[in-house]
N, C-alpha and C positions, 0 to 999 in steps of 0.2 A: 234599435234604440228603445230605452224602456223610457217614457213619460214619465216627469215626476208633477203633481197637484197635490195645493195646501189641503184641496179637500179630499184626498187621498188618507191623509196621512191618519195613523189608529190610533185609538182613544183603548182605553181600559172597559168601557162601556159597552162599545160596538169587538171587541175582538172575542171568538167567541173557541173550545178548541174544536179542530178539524177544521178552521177557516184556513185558505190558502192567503200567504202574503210575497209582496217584493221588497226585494232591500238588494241598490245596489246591481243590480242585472240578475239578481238572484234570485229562485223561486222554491219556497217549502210550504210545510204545513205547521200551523201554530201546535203543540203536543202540550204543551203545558201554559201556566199562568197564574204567579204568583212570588211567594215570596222566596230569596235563596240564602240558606242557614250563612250567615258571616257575611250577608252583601242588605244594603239598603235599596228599598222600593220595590219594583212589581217587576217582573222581568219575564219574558215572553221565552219558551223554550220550544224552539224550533227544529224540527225533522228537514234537513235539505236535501232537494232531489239529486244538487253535485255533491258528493260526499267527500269534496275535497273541499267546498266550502265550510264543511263543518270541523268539529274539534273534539267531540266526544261521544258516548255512549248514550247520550242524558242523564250522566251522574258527575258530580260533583264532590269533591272530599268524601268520598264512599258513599254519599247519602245519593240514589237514584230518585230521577223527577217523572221522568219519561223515558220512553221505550222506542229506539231508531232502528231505522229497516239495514243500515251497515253500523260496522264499530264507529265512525267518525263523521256521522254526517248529520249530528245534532249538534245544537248550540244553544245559549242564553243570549237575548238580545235585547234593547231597550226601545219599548213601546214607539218609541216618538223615533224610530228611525226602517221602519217600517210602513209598507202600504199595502191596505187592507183590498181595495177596488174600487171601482166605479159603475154607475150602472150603462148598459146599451147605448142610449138616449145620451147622456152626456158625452160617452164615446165619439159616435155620429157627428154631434153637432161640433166638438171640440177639432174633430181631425177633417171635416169637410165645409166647415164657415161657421163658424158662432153665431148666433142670430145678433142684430144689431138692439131688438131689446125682447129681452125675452116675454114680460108683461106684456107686450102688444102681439105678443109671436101668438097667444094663447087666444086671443078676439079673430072672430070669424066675419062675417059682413054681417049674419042673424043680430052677434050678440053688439056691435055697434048699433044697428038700429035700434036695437033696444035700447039701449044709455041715450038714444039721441029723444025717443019718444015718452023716457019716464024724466026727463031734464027738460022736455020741451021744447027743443031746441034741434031740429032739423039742418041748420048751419052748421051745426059743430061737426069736425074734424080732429082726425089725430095724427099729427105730426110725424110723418116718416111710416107710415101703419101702410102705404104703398110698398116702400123699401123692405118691408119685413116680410108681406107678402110674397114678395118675389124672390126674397131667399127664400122663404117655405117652398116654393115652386121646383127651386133650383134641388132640392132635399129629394122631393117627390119624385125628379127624373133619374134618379139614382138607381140603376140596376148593376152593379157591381159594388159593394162594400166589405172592404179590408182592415180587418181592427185586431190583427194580430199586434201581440206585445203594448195593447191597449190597459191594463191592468181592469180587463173588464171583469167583473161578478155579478151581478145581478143585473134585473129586467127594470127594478125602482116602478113596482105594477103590472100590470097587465092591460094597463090600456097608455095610447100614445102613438108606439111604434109604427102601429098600423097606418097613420095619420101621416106622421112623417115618411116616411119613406115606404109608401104601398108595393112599388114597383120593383122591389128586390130581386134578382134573381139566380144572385152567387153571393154570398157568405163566408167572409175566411174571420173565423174567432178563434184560431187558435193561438196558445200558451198563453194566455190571460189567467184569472184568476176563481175560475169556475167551478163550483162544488158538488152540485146539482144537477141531476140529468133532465129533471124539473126545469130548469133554467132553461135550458136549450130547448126542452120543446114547447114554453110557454112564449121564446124567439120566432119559435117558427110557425106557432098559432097565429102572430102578427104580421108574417110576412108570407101572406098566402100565395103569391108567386114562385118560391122559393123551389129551386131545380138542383142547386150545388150549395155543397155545404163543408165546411174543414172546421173541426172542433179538436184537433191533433192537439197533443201535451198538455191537455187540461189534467187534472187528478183526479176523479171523479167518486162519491160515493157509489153505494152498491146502489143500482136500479129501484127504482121508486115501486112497490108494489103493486100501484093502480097505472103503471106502464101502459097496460093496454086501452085506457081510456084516450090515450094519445095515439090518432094516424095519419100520417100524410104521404097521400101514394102521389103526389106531383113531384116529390123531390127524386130525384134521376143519378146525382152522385154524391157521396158520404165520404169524407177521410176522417179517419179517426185512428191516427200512430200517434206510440208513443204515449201510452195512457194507461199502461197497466190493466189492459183487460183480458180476462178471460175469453174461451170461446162461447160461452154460455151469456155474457154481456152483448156481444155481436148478435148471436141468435135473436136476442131480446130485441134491441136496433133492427132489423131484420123482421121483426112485426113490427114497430113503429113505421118507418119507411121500406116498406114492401113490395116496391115499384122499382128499386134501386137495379139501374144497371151498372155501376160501378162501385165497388166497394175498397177502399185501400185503407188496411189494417195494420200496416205494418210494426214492426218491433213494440209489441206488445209482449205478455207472458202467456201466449195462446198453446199448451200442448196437443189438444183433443180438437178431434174436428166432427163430432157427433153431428151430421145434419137431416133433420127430420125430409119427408120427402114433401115438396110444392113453398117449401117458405121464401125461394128464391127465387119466383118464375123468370123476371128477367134480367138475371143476371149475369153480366156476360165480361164483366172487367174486375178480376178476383186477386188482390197485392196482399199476399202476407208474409213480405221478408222480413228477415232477420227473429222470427217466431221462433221458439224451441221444440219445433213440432219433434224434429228424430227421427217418426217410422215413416216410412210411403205408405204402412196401411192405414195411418190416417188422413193422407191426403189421397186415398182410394174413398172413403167415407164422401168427400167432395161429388162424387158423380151423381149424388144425390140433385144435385143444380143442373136442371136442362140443359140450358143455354150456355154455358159457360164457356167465351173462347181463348178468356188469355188466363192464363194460372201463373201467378209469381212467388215462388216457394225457392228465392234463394237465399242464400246463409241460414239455412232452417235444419240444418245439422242431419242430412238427408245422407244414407251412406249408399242406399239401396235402391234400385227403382224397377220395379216390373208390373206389367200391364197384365189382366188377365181375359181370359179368350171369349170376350163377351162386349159388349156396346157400352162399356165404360165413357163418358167423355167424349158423345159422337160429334158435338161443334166444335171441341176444341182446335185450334189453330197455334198458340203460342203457349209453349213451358218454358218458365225461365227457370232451370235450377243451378245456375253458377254460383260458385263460393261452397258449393258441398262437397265435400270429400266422396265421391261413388266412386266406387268399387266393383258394382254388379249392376250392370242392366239386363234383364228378361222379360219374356212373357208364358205365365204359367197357364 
């Protein structure tokens, strides 16, 4: 179920292109924005990710606006029926208790005594500032948060999160409205407990340059299907989170599996079905990862599989390769 909120909904102001939005249970990227020869006002012209929700090319009476990844799975749509996101924080608070008010959510015990000692007045109190307490409390105990199909985007800061809910320690954000790999690891600067993580079917730009300025070796498992990434994108994730003993990549556009030697030391739960990989010598490239015990390389259009006469793969315990058409198993 996709949430719908007035303060969701896009403005001309805030819609920007390459912003992801929803409309309807449906999810694309904004590709244009403006005006369309023979039509009045501003109209948002959208790339969708189901290409049956779409209708065209991004051209119109011959005149092209924008440029779709299939024939049909652009569209024109109007502003006001569209949603842009929301941040983390209002996520959280919206799917797990609303605070009862949020102006007193913000006062601490410090910053009341302060109002009580520049007013004079040691007597005063604030009405229900117990009750808001204790849902703050109730926030804090939180170590499992689920906010898929949350129309989330952004973080709305860099500070807060840590406050509200410290004790995090699974994460599912996936198919929200994410753009930024920035986003997610300024999430996970704030949620330093943070062990499991699922950021699946987000869209994502290319990797931030200063990437490496971001590490966190406490996080232990990563999903990330479904998101059009490269193997060269993983890699990168892969020195972010460099502790990761689970990895599931699945149905991405991964062909190559080039892996340098030590970037995976403990890595021992390896999912990339439904990838286009093709040869088995790039899933020979793999024995680059020490540890590695389960390999899931099915629907990955594998015709051929042979081991060659050397310590390839010495932990492995599980290959999944069903749904491949093979043909040939050996060892050379």
């Amino acid at each position: 179920m996709v949430l719908k909120h007035e303060d969701e909904m896009i403005s001309i102001k805030t819609a920007n292109i390459g912003d992801r939005i929803e409309s309807g249970g449906s999810f694309g990227t904004v590709k244009y924005i403006g005006l369309i020869e023979g039509y009045t006002n501003i109209w948002l012209g959208v790339d969708w990710d189901d290409s049956d929700r779409g209708k065209h090319n991004g051209s119109v009476n011959g005149v092209s606006y924008f440029c779709t990844r299939t024939p049909t799975s652009g569209s024109f749509i109007r502003p006001e029926k569209v949603h842009l996101g929301r941040s983390v924080m209002k996520a959280i608070t919206s799917r797990y208790g609303q605070m009862d008010d949020e102006a007193a959510a913000k006062l601490t015990e410090a910053e009341l005594y302060s109002i009580q000692k520049t007013m004079n007045a040691p007597f005063l109190e604030f009405v229900g500032f117990d009750e808001v307490a204790s849902k703050q409390s109730n926030f804090q105990k939180l170590e499992v948060i689920n906010l898929r199909l949350q129309n989330v985007s952004n973080i709305d800061g860099q500070v807060g999160l840590r406050e509200l809910c410290p004790h995090v320690v699974e994460l599912d954000v996936s198919k929200n409205l994410f753009t930024e790999w920035t986003t997610i690891f300024n999430i996970c600067l704030q949620l330093e407990l943070l062990k499991w993580l699922n950021v699946s079917e987000n869209i994502m730009g290319e990797m931030p340059t200063n990437y490496g300025y971001y590490r966190f070796p406490k996080l232990k498992s990563l999903i990330c299907g479904t998101m059009r990434l490269d193997w060269d994108t993983v890699l990168e994730l892969g020195r972010v989170y460099p502790f990761v003993d689970e990895l599931r990549a699945p149905l991405n556009g991964i062909t190559t599996l080039d892996t340098p030697e030590g970037l995976f030391p403990n890595l021992a739960v390896l999912d990339l079905e439904g990838n286009p990989i093709g040869g088995w010598e790039e899933v020979c490239k793999l024995a680059a990862i020490p540890r590695l015990e389960h390999l899931n390389v099915e629907n990955t259009g594998i015709t051929r599989i042979y081991f060659q006469k050397s310590n390839m793969f010495p932990n492995l315990k599980k290959l999944v390769i069903s749904c491949n058409r093979i043909g040939d198993v050996g060892i050379n």
